[in-house]
N, C-alpha and C positions, 0 to 999 in steps of 0.2 A: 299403286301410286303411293309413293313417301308422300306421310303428312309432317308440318311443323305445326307446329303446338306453342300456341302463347296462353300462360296460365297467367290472369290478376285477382291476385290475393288479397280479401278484403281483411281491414282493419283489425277483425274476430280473430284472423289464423292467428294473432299473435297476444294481442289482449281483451279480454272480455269486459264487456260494459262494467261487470259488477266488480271488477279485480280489481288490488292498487298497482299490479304493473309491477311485482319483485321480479328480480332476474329468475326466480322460481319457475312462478309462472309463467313469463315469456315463454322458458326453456319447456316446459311443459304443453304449454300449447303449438308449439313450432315443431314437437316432438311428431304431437296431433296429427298438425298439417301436413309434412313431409312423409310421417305416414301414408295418408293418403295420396298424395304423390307418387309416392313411390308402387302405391300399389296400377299407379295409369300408366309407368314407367314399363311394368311387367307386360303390359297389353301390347306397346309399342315395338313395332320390327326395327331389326340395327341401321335400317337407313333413316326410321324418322328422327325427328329431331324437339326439343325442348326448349322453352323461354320461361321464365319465371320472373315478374313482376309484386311489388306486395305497397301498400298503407303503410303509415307511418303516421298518420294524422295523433292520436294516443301518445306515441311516445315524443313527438315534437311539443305536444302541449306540456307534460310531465316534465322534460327538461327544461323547457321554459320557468316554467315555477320556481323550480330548483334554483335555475340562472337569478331568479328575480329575488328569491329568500336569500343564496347569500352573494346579492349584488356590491354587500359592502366588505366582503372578504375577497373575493377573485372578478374579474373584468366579465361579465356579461359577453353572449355572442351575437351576432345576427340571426334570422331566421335561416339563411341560407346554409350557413355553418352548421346549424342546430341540423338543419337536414342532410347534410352531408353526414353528421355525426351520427345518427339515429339508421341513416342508410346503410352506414358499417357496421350499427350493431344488431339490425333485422339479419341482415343480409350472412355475416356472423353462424347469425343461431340459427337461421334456415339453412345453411350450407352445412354444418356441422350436422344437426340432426337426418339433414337427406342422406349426406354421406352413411350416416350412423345404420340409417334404414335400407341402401343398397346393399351395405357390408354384409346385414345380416341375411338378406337373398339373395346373397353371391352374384351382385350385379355388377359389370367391370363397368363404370360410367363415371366420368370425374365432372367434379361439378367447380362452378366459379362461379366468385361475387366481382360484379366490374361496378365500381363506383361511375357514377355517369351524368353529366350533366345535358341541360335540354334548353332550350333556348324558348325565350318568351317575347314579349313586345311591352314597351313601355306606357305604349297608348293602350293595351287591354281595357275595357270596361269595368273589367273584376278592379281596378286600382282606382275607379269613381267613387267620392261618396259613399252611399252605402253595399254597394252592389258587390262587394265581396260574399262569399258565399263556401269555402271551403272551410267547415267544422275540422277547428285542433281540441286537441283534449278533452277530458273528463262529461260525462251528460251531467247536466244540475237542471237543478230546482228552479223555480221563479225565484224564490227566496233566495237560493245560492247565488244565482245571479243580479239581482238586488243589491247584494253585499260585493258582489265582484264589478260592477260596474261603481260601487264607491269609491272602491280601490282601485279602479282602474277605467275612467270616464273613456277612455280613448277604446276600447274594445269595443267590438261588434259582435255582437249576441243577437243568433236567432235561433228559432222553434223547425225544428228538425223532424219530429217526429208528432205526428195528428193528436196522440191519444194515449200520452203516459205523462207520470207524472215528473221523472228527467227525460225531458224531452229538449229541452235548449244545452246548446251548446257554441262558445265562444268561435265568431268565424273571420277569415284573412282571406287576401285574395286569393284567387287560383286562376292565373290568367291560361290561357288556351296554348299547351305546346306548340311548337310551331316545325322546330327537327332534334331529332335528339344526334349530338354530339359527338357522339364517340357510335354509329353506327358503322364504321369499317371495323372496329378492332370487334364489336360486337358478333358482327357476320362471320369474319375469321375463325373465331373460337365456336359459333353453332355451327359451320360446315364441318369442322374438326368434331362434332358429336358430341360436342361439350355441352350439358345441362349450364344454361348462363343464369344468374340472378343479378339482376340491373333493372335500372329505371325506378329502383326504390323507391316511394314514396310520390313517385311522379317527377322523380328524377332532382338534381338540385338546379334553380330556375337561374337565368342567368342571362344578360344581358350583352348585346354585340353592338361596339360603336363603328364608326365611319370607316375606323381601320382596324378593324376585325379583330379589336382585342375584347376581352370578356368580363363580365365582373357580375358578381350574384347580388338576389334584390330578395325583398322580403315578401316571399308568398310559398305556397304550397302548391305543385301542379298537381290535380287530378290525376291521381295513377293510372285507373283506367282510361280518359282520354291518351294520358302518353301512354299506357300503353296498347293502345290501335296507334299511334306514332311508329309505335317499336314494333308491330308486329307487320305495319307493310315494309320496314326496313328488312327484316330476314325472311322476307314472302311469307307468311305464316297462312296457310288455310285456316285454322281453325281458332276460334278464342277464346277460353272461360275468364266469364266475370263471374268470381266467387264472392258467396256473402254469407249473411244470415240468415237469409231467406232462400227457402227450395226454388220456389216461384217468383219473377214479377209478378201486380198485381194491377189492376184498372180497378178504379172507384175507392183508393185505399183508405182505410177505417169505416166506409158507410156502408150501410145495410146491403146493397147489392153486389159487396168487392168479390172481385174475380182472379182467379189466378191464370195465368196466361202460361200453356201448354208452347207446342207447334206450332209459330205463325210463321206470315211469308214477315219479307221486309215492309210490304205497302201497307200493311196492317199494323206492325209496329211505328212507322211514320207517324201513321195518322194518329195511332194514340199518343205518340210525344208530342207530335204538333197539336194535339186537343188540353195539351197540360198534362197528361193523365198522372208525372212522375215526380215527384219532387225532386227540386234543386240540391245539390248538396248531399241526395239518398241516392234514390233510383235512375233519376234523372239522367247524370252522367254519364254511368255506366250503358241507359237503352242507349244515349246519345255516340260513347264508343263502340255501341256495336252497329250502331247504324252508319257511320265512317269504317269501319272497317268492312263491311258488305259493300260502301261505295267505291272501296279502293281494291275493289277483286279477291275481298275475302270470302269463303266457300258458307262459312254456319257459325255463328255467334250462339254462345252459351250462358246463360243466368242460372247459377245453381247456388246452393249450399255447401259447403264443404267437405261435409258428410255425407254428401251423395253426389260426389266429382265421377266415382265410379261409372254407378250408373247411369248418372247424364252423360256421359261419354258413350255408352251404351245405346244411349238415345230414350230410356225408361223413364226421363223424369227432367225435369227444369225447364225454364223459356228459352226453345229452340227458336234462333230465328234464322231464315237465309233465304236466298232471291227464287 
């Protein structure tokens, strides 16, 4: 049986916490990723098929900055712009290095970046008060953020991570995809055997009135929710959420943390519905794969990037499925 394959590339494939994000290293870490891509590409028969999804949260922050240092030289953009723009140039350096790594394994396989957008709702929760919750940019300090919240009262900062000391990071809303947009021209080009790269970023968010015209808003969608969006749009069985972590984990930072192998889906539920995951971390991601097992997806994947292989293999990561 052909399988389809939705791959969602966390945040890592492209820049590391501790970089400042040169085109160097973009290039160099996307070199990384597609690497290993390319090495799951090998394993695949010529009927299955490929999806490719990635983060942008890093580089939507970075440009932001940029826009705000010299706001009094050139016009500022929206967030939506910001993420269209960051989408073409993930999308860019992912296509260009996959390309680079098929050529060198004489693989005939063409790839494509489809810019794309996804529709959201105005009423979202994420757009209340504080309840936004989707981390752009940089990890700081208490102190860093101290000084950024002088300079900029109106941001929302929270604590991301249990147990380091950049652990906070500036957050916006991420309201909850709802269909992505350009899913006919999407399907077209994966039946044609096309490796696609879309939904960057969680795609750019955007807004539909009474009469069906469109217009983008300022938020970041979860890439991994849209993409379980985009992977019952091309039937996908299968789905990696990639990160930096081998494993999810239950109990994270305390004495008893667990990494979580093999489970079914009723066992992943119950850990999300117990809190076990953080907002904005882990959370999202159990939460796209638990939507994607409810929309007739075959085994959701939690891995590292470094071992896409053999979590494919089934050796290693938080395998879940019904």
């Amino acid at each position: 049986m052909a399988n389809t394959i939705l791959i969602a590339l966390g945040g890592n494939a492209i820049k590391q916490a501790d970089e400042k994000g040169t085109t160097e290293e973009q290039f160099k870490n996307c070199r990384e990723t597609t690497g290993h891509i390319a090495n799951i590409i090998q394993y695949l028969a010529p009927e299955d098929r490929l999806i490719i999804t990635h983060g942008n949260g890093p580089q939507v922050g970075n440009l932001m900055v940029q826009q705000k240092a010299a706001q009094n030289i050139v016009p500022a953009h929206p967030m939506d712009v910001v993420g269209a723009m960051t989408q073409g140039q993930i999308g860019y350096m992912l296509q260009q290095t996959l390309m680079n790594h098929l050529n060198e394994k004489n693989i005939k396989k063409p790839v494509c970046v489809l810019l794309n957008q996804v529709l959201v709702d105005s009423n979202d929760p994420e757009f209340i008060g504080e309840n936004a919750s989707k981390p752009v940019g940089n990890f700081l300090t208490k102190e860093e953020v101290q000084e950024l919240k002088i300079k900029h009262p109106e941001y929302i900062v929270k604590k991301v991570k249990p147990n380091d000391e950049r652990c906070w990071r500036r957050v916006v809303p991420s309201p909850d995809p709802i269909a992505n947009l350009d899913g006919e021209v999407i399907n077209k080009l994966v039946d044609a055997g096309v490796v696609v790269i879309t939904s960057g970023g969680g795609g750019i968010p955007v807004l539909e009135n009474g009469k069906g015209q469109l217009k983008g808003i300022e938020a970041v969608i979860d890439k991994d929710l849209a993409g379980e969006r985009l992977a019952k749009i091309v039937g996908a069985n299968i789905m990696f959420v990639l990160t930096d972590v081998e494993k999810a984990k239950i109990n994270y930072g305390k004495a008893d943390e667990q990494d979580l192998g093999k489970i079914s889906y009723d066992v992943a539920k119950k850990y999300y519905d117990e809190g076990q995951f953080l907002a904005g971390s882990m959370g999202p991601k159990v939460k796209a794969c638990l939507r994607f097992l409810e929309n007739g997806g075959e085994k959701a994947i939690i891995s590292s990037l470094d071992k896409v292989v053999e979590a494919y293999r089934g050796e290693t990561g938080t395998i879940i499925a019904k």
